[in-house]
C-alpha positions as CSV (number, residue, x, y, z in Angstrom):
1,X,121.7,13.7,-8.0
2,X,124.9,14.7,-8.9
3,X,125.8,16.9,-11.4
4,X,129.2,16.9,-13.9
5,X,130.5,19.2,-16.6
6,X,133.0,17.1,-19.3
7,X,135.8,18.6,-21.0
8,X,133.4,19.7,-24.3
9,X,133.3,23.7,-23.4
10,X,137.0,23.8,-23.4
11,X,137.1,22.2,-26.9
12,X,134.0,24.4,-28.2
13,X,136.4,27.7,-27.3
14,X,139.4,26.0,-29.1
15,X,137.3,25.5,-31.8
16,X,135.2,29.0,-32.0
17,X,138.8,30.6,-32.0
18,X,139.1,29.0,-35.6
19,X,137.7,30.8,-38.3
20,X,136.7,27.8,-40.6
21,X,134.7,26.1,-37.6
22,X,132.5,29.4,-36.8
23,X,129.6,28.1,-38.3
24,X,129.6,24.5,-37.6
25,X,126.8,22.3,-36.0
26,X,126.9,21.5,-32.2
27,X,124.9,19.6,-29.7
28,X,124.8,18.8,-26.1
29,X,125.1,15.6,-25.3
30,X,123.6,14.1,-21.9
31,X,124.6,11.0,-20.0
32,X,123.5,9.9,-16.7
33,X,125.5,6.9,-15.0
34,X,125.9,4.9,-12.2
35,X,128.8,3.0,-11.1
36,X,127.5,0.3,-13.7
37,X,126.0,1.5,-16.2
38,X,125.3,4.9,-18.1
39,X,122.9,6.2,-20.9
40,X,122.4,8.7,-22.9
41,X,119.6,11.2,-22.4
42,X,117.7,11.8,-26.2
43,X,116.1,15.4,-26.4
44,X,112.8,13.4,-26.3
45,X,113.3,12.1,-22.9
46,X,113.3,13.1,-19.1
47,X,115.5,12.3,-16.7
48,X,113.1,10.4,-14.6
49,X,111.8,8.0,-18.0
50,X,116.1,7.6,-18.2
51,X,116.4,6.4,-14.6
52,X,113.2,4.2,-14.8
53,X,114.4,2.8,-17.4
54,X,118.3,1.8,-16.0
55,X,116.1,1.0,-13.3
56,X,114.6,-1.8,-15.2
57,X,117.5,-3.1,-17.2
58,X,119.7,-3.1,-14.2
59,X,119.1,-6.2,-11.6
60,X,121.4,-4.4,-8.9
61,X,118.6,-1.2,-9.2
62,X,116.0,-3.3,-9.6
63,X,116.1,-4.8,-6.4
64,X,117.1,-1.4,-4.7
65,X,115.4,2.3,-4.3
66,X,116.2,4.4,-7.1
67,X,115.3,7.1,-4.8
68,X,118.2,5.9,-2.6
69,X,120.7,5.6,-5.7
70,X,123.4,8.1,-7.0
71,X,122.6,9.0,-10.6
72,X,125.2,11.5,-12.1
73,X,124.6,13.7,-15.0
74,X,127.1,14.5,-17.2
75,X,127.5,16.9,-20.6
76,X,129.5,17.3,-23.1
77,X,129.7,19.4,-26.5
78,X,129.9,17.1,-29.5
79,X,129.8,19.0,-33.2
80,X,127.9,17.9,-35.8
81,X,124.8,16.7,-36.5
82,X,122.3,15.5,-33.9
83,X,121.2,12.1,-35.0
84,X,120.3,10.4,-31.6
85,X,116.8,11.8,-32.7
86,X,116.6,10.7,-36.3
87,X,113.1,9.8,-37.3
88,X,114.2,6.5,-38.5
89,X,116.1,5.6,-35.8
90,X,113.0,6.6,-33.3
91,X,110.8,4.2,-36.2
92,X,112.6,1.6,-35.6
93,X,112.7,1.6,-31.5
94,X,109.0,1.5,-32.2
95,X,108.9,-1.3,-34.5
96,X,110.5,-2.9,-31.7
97,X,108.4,-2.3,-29.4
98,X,105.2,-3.3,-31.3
99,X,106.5,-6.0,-33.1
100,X,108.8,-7.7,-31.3
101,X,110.7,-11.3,-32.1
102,X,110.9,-14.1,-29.7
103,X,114.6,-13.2,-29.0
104,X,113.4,-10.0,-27.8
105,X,110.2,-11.5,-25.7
106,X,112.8,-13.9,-24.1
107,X,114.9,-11.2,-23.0
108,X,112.0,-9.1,-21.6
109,X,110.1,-12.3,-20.7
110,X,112.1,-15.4,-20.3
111,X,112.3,-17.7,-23.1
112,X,109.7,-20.0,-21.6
113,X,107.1,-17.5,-21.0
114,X,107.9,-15.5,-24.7
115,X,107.4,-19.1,-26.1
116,X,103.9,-19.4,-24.2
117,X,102.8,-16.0,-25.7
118,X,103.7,-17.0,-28.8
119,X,102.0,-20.3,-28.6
120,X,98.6,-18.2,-27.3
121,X,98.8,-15.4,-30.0
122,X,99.1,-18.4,-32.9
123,X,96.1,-19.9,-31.0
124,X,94.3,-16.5,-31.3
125,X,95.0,-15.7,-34.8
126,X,93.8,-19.0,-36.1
127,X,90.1,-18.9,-34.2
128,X,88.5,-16.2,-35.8
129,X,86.2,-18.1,-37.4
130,X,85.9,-20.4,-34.8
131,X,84.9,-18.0,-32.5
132,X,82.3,-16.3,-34.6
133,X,81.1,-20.5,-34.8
134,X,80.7,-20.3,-31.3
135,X,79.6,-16.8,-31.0
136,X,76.3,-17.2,-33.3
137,X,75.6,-20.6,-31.5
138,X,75.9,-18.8,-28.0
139,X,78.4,-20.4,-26.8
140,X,80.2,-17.5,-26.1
141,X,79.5,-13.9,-25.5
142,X,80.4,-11.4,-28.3
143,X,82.8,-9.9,-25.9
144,X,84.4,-13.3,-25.1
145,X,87.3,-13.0,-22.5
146,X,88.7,-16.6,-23.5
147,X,92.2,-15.2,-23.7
148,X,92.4,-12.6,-21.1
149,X,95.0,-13.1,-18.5
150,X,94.0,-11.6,-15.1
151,X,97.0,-11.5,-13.4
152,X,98.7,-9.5,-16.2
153,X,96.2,-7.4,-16.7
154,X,96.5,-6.2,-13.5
155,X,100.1,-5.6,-13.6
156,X,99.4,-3.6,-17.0
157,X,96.7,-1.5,-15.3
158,X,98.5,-0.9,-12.4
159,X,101.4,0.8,-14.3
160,X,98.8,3.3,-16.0
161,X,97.2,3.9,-13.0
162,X,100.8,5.8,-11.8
163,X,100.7,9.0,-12.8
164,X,104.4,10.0,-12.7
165,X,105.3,6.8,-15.2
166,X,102.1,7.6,-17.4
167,X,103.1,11.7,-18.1
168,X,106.8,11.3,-18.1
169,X,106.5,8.2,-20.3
170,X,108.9,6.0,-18.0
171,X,105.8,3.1,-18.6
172,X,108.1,-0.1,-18.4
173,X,108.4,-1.7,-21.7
174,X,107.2,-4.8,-21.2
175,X,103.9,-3.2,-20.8
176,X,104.6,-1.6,-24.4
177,X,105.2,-5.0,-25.5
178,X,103.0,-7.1,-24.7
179,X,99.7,-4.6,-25.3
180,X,100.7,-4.6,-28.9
181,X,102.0,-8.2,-29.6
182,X,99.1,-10.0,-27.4
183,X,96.6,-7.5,-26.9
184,X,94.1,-9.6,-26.5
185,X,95.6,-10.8,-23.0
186,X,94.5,-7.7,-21.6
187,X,90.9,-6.2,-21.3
188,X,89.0,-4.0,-23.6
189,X,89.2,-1.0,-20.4
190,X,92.9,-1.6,-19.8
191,X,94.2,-0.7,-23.5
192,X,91.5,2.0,-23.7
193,X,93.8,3.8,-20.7
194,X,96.9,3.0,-22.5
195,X,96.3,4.7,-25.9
196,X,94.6,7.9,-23.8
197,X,98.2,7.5,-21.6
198,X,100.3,7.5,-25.0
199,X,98.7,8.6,-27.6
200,X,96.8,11.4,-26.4
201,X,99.7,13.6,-25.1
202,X,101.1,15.3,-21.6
203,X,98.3,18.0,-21.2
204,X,95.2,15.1,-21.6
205,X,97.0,12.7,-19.1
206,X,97.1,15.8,-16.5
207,X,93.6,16.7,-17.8
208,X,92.4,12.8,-16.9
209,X,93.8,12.1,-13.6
210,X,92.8,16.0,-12.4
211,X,88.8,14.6,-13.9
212,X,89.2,11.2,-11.6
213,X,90.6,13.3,-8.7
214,X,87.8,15.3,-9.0
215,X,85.7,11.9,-9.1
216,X,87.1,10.3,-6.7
217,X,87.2,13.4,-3.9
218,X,83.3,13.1,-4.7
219,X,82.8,10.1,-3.9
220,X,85.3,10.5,-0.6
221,X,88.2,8.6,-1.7
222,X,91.6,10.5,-1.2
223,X,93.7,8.1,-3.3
224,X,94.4,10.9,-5.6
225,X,94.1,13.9,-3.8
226,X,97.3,14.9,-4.8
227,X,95.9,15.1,-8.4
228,X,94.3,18.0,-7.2
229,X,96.6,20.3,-7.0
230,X,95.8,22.7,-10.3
231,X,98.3,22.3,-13.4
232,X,96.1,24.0,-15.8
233,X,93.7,23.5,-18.5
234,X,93.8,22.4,-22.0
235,X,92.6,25.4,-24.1
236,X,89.2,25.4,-25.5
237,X,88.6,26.6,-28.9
238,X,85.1,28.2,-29.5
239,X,83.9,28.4,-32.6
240,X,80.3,29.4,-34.3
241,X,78.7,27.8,-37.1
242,X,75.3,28.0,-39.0
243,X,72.8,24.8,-39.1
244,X,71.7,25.1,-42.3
245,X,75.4,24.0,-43.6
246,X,76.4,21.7,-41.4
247,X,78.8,19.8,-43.2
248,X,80.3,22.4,-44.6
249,X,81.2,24.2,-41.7
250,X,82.2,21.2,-40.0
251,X,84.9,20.5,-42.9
252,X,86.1,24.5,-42.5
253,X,86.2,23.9,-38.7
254,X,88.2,20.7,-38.9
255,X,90.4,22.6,-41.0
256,X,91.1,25.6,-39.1
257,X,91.0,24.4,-35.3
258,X,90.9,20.7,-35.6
259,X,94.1,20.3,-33.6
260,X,95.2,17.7,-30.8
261,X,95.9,20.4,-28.7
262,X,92.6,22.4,-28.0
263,X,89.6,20.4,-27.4
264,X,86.4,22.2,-29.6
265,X,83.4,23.6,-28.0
266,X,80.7,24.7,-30.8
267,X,77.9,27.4,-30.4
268,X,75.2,28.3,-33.1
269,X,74.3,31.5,-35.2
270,X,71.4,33.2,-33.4
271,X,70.9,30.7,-30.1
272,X,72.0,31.1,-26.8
273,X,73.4,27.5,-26.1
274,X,77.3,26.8,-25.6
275,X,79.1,24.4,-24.0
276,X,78.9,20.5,-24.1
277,X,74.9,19.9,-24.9
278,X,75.5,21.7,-28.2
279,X,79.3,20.6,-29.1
280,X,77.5,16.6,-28.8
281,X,74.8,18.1,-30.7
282,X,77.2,18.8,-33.6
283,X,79.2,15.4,-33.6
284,X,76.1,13.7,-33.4
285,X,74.4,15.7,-36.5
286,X,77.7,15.8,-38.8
287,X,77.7,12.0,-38.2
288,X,74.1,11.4,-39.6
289,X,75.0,14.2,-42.3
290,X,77.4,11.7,-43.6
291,X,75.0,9.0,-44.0
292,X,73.4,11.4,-46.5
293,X,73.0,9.0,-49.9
294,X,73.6,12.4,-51.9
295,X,77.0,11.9,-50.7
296,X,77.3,8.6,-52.1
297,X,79.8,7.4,-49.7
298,X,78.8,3.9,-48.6
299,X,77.0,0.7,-49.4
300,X,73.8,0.7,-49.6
301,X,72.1,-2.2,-48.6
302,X,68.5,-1.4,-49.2
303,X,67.1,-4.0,-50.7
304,X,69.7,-6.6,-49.3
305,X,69.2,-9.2,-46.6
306,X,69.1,-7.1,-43.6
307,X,66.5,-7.2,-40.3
308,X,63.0,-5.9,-41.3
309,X,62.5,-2.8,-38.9
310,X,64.5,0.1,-39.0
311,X,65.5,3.1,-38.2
312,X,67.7,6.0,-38.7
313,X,69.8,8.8,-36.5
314,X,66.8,10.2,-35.8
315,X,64.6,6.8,-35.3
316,X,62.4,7.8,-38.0
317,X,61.1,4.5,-39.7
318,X,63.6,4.0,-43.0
319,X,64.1,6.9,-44.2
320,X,65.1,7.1,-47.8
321,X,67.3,9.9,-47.5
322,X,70.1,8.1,-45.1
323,X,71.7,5.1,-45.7
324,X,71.0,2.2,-43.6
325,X,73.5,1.8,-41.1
326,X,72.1,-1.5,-39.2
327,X,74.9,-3.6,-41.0
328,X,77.8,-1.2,-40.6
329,X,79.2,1.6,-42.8
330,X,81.3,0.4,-45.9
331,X,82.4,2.3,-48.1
332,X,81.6,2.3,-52.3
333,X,83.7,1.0,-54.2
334,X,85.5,3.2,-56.3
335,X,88.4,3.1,-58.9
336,X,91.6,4.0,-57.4
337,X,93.6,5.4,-60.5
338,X,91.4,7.8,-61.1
339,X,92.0,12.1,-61.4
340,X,94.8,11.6,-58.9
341,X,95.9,11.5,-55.4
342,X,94.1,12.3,-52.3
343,X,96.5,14.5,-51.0
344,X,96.1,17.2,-53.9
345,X,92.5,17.8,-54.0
346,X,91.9,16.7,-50.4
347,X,91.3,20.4,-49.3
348,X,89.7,21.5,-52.2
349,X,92.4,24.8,-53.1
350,X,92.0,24.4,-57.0
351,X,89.6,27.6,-56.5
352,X,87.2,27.3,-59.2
353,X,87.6,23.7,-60.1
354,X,84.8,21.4,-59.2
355,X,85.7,18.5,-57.5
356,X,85.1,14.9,-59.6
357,X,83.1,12.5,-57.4
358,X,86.2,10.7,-57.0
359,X,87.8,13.3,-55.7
360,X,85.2,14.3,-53.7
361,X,84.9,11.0,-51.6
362,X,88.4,11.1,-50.9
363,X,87.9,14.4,-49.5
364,X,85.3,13.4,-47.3
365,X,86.9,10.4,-45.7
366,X,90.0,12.5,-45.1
367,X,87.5,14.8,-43.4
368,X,85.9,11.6,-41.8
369,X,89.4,10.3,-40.7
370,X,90.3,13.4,-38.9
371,X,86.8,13.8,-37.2
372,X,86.9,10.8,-35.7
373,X,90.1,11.4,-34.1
374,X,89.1,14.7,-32.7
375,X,86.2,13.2,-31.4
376,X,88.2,10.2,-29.5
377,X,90.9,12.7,-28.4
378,X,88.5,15.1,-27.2
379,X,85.9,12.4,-25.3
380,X,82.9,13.2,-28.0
381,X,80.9,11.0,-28.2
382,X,80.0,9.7,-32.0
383,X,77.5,7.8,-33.9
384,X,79.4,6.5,-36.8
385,X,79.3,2.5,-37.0
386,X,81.8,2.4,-39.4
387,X,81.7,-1.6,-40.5
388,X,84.5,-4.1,-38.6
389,X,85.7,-4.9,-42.3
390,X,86.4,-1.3,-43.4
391,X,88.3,-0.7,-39.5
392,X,90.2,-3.7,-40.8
393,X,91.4,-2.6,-43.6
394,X,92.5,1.0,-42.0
395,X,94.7,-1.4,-39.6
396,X,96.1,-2.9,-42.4
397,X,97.1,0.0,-44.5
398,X,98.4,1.6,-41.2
399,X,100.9,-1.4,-40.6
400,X,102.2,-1.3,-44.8
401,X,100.7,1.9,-46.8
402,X,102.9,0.3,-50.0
403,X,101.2,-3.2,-49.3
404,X,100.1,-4.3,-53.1
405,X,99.5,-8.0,-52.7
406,X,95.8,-9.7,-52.8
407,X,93.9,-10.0,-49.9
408,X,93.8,-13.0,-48.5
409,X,89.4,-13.1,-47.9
410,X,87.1,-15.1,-46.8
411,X,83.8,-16.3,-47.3
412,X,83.0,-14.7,-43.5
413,X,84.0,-11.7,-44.5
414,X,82.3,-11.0,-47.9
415,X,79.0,-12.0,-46.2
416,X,79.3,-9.6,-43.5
417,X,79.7,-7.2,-45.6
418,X,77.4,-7.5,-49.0
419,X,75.3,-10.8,-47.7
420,X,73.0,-10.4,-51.1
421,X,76.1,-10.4,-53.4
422,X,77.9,-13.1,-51.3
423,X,74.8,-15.3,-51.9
424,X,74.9,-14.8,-55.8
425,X,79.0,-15.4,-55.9
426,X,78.5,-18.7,-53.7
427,X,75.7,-19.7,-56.2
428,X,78.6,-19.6,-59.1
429,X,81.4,-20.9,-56.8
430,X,79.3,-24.2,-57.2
431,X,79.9,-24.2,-60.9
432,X,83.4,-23.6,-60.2
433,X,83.5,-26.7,-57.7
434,X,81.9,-29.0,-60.2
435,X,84.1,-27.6,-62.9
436,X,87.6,-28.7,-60.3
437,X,85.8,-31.9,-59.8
438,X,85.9,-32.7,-63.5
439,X,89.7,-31.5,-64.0
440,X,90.7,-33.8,-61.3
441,X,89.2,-37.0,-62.6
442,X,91.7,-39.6,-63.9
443,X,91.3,-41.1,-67.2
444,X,90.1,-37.9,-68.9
445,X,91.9,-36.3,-71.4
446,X,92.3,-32.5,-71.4
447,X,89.9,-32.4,-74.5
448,X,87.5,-34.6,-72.8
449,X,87.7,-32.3,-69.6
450,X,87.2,-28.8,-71.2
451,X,83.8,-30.9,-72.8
452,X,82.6,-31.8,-69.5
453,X,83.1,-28.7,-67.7
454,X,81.5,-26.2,-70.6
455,X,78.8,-28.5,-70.4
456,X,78.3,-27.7,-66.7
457,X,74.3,-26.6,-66.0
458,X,72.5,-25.3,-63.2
459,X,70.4,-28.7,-62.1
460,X,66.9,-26.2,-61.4
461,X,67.1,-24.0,-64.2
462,X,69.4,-25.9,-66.9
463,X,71.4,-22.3,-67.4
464,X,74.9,-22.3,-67.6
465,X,77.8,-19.8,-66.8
466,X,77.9,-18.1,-70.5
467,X,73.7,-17.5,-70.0
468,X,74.3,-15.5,-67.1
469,X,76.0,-12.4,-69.7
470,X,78.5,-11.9,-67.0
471,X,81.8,-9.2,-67.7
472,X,84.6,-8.3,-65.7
473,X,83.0,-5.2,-64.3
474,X,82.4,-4.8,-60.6
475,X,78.6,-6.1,-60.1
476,X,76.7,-3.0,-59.1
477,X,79.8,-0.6,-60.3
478,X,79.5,-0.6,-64.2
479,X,82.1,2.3,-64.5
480,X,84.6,-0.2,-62.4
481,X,86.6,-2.5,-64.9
482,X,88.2,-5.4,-62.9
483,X,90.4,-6.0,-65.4
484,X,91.6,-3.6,-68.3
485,X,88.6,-3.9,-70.9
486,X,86.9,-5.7,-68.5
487,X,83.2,-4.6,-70.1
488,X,84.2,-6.6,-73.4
489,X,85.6,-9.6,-71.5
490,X,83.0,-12.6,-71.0
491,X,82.8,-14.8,-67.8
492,X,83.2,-18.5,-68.8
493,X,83.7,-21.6,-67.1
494,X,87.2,-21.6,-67.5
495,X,87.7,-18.3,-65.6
496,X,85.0,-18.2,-63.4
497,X,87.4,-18.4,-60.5
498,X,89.6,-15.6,-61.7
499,X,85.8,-13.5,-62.0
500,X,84.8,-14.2,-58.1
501,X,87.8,-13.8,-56.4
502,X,88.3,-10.2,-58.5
503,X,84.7,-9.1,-57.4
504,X,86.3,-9.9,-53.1
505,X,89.1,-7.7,-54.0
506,X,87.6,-5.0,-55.6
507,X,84.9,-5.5,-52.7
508,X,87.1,-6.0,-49.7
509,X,90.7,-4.3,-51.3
510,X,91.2,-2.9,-54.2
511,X,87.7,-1.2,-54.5
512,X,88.5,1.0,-50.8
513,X,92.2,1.5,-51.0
514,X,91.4,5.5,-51.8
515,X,89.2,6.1,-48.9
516,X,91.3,4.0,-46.8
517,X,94.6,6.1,-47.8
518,X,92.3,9.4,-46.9
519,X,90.5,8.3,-43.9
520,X,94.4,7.6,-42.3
521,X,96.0,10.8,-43.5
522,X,92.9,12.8,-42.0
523,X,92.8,10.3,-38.6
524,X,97.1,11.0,-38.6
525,X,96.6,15.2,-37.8
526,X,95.6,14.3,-34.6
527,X,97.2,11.5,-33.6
528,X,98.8,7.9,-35.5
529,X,96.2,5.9,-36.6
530,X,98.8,2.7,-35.8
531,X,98.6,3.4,-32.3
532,X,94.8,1.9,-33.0
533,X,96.3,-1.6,-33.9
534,X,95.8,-2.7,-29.9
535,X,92.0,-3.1,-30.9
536,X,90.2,-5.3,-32.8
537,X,88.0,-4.2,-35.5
538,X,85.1,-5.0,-33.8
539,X,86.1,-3.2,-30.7
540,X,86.9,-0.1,-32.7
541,X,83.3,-0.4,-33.9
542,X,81.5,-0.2,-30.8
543,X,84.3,2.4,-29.9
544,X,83.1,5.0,-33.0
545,X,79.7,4.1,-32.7
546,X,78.4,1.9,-30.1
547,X,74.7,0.2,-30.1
548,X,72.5,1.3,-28.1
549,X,70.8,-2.6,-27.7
550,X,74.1,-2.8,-25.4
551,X,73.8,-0.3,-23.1
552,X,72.6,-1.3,-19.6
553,X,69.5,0.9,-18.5
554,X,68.6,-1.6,-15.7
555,X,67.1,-0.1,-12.5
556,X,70.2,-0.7,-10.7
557,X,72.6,0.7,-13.2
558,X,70.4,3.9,-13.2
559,X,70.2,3.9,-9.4
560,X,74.2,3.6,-8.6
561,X,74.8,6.1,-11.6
562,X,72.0,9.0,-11.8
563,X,72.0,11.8,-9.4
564,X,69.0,13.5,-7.1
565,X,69.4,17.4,-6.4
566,X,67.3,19.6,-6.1
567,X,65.0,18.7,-2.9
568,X,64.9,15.6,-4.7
569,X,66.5,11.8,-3.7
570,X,66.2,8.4,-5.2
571,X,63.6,7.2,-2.7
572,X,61.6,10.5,-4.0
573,X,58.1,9.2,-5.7
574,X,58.6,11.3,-8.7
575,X,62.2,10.4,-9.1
576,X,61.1,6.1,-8.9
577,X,58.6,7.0,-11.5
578,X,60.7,8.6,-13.9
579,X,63.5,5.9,-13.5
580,X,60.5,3.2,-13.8
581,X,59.7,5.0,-17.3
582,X,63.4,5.4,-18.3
583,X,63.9,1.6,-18.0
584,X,61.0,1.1,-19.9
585,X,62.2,2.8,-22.9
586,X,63.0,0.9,-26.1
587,X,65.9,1.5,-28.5
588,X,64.2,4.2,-30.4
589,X,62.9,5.8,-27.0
590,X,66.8,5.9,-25.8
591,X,68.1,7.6,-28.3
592,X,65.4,10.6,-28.4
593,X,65.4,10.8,-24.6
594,X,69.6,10.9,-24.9
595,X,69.4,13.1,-28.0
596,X,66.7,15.6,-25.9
597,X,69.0,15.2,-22.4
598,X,72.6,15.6,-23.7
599,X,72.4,16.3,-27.5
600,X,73.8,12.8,-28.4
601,X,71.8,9.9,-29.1
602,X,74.3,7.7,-27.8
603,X,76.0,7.0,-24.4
604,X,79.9,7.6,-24.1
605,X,80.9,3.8,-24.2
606,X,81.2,3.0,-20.4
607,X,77.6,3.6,-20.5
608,X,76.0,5.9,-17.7
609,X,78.9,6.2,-15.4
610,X,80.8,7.4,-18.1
611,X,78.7,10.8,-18.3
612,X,80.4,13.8,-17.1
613,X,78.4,15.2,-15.6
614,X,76.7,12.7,-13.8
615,X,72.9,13.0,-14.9
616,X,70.8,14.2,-12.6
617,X,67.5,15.0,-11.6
């Protein structure tokens, strides 16, 4: 590669001779060029994402060896202000990239194929319900791969499995492209390396591939053996906290060391243990510590429609003390205007001043938010099920934070969230369909028509809308006015409709938009909780807490993945009757046996082979 020096130091000596320019800005300015084509090199880039790159926008060095190519670099000083990194201009390359028209598709693409993608991703957005249809009459697996493109997965995979692209960020950007416009044509697995290979930063890509070289020479494969070569280690922090205050220690630690670029290892007061047993221990206690009801952070749905046997973190049969976490974790509604903004109470500073509930919730799911970003970034493994409607909101206040319009709900989604209260609104939605019924009759006048519709009556128990003693407050939230003086303002007939699409807002919307706004800001100190929108919300949900009723602990699974040592192998009599007893297990057995073996009552989602280290006997 060539190397050039421009004309700009002879004009920064003119200039420093001057008295009046002394103190004026100045910048280097880097451009590397061929004989058809040049760019200039941002502060935020390497050379070898800039080459890539011309690489790929050039046909003549696309069909050519870079290697074999003359790239010169050249420099110049420019004064003033350096704007080639201005935070809106780097915004709006990435709004590009993530939301891109057909124009742009068709240049990346072809106009054909951008057209196709389009077609699919209109096809994709439209079958949710569908879908679910199918999914409850199994016709197709929860994890349906209907969409998934095979041959472009591939391509996308095989670009983040080249290390050079992945940690100098030179990934082509197609790939960018199309994982965040049609994610869906590219498997679970595949996007789950691509946030890890942008999101998660230079030091835990070269942590990664050195962990799979280290796999891989295990298992005798040499395919990454140059991955070997040491390049360091990602600090750990180290911190010691007491278990009687879990939850509080957990917020300080958060606070203090809670960075992206340490990964936390935590020890207890007076024991001996350190290292990863107790760190899972920790994730996995401060997750059922948030369950707490004292807390009163989520839904409860004790008492709803819900499957008949439970149990908690600890598989202990229903215990009163922890909410119920079988249908997902939603949050309480709350009232959003009240005693101010998250982000000047979130850390509690006012010494002295108690914090309103409000307040404190807002504080908690900041803490939440940031937790569960450590936890991804740091490969912890977490039993949260946060609910697919609450992940779903998150993505949509991470695409528009000022979004103020109504949700646009559904009947599907209310139910999966509050089935017992969706029952009692779909109960008066048939008052309001007898009441549209009457109003579009012909031959009616408007007098006649209010009549009829006031005269509306249940058929089985003769009651009407104005015996039900209905107000526009939240049902189960009797601090939460829907409307200003909502307590004084009667449900009728006439706005009925108004009443039950207020109670979905407030449910699904209005009701979270608090917690929401916290739980981002926390999840945003590690890393952007955008970058998430590649998933859906149901995959984020198995991602933050996964089920153990998924988890394969068939006899060949445990045979290809556990580990003999020890005098020991898999054909060893003991060793067949423990795995014989191991499959045996039922849910609750799994999560004691995991919470005894490696301090988490869940597996890392990948399942056994995802344990490192392997487990072994």
């Amino acid at each position: 590669m060539a190397e050039e020096k421009g004309d700009g130091d002879q004009v920064m000596e003119e200039r420093s001779g001057d008295g009046d320019n002394k103190t004026q800005d100045w910048h280097l300015v880097f451009k590397l060029k061929t004989e058809d084509d040049e760019r200039v090199v941002s502060s935020e880039e390497n050379i070898f994402r800039v080459v890539s790159s011309m690489c790929q926008q050039s046909e003549a060095l696309r069909t050519a060896n870079p290697w074999a190519q003359v790239f010169t670099l050249q420099f110049h000083v420019e004064f003033g202000q350096d704007k080639s990194d201005d935070a809106a201009s780097i915004a709006e390359q990435r709004a590009q990239l993530e939301s891109p028209d057909l124009q742009q598709l068709g240049e990346m693409f072809g106009h054909q194929c951008a057209v196709i993608i389009e077609l699919i991703k209109q096809l994709h957005d439209h079958l949710p319900q569908a879908v679910r249809i199918l999914h409850q009459k199994r016709l197709v697996s929860e994890d349906s791969e209907l969409f998934i493109n095979r041959k472009v997965a591939a391509k996308a995979t095989r670009q983040l499995d080249d290390p050079l692209h992945v940690v100098c960020g030179a990934i082509p950007r197609w790939c960018h492209q199309l994982v965040h416009y049609a994610p869906f044509l590219v498997p679970f697995d595949t996007r789950l390396a691509y946030l890890q290979a942008t999101s998660f930063g230079y030091s835990r890509n070269i942590s990664r591939w050195q962990t799979l070289a280290q796999r891989e020479a295990r298992s005798g494969s040499s395919r990454t053996s140059d991955l070997q070569i040491p390049l360091g280690r990602i600090q750990r922090q180290k911190v010691r906290i007491s278990r009687h205050r879990m939850l509080e220690s957990a917020l300080k630690v958060m606070d203090l060391y809670g960075t992206a670029k340490t990964i936390l290892e935590v020890e207890y007061f007076q024991e001996v243990g350190t290292g990863l047993g107790p760190t899972l221990e920790f994730y996995a206690t401060v997750s059922r510590s948030l369950r707490d009801k004292s807390l009163e952070l989520w839904r409860d749905p004790t008492g709803a429609a819900a499957p008949a046997a439970a149990t908690n973190a600890d598989d202990k049969p229903a215990d009163p003390e922890y909410i119920d976490s079988r249908l997902g974790l939603f949050p309480r509604a709350i009232n959003p205007e009240l005693a101010g903004s998250p982000s000047e109470t979130q850390d509690g500073s006012e010494a002295g001043r108690a914090l309103s509930p409000t307040e404190r919730a807002a504080q908690l799911f900041k803490f939440l938010g940031h937790f569960v970003a450590k936890g991804l970034i740091d490969g912890r493994i977490l039993d949260l099920p946060l609910h697919e409607e609450f992940w779903a909101a998150v993505q949509r206040y991470s695409v528009d934070s000022n979004a103020e319009t109504d949700l646009a709900w559904s009947w599907a989604q209310l139910e999966h969230v509050d089935p017992a209260q969706t029952k009692s609104l779909q109960y008066l939605q048939r008052f309001v369909d007898q009441r549209t019924e009457i109003y579009q009759r012909d031959g009616l006048t408007a007098e006649q028509k209010m009549v009829q519709a006031e005269a509306i009556r249940d058929p089985k128990t003769g009651a009407s809308v104005d015996d039900l003693s209905l107000d526009f407050t939240l049902p189960g939230y009797p601090e939460i006015e829907m409307r200003e003086g909502g307590s004084s303002i009667p449900v009728t007939i006439n706005n009925l409709p108004v009443y039950i699409d207020q109670v979905a807002q407030w449910t699904l919307g209005k009701g979270i938009q608090r917690q929401v706004r916290a739980f981002c800001d926390g999840f945003n100190k590690i890393f952007s909780v955008r970058d998430l929108s590649i998933f859906a919300p149901a995959e984020l949900s198995r991602l933050v807490g996964p089920s153990s009723d998924s988890e394969d602990w068939s006899m060949a699974t445990l045979l290809s993945t556990i580990k003999a040592d020890h005098g020991f192998s898999l054909a060893s009599p003991a060793v067949k009757m423990f795995l014989d007893f191991m499959e045996s297990l039922d849910s609750t057995g799994r999560r004691r046996f995991l919470r005894f073996v490696t301090g988490s009552p869940q597996l890392p989602f990948g399942g056994f082979r995802a344990l490192h280290p392997p487990l072994t006997l």
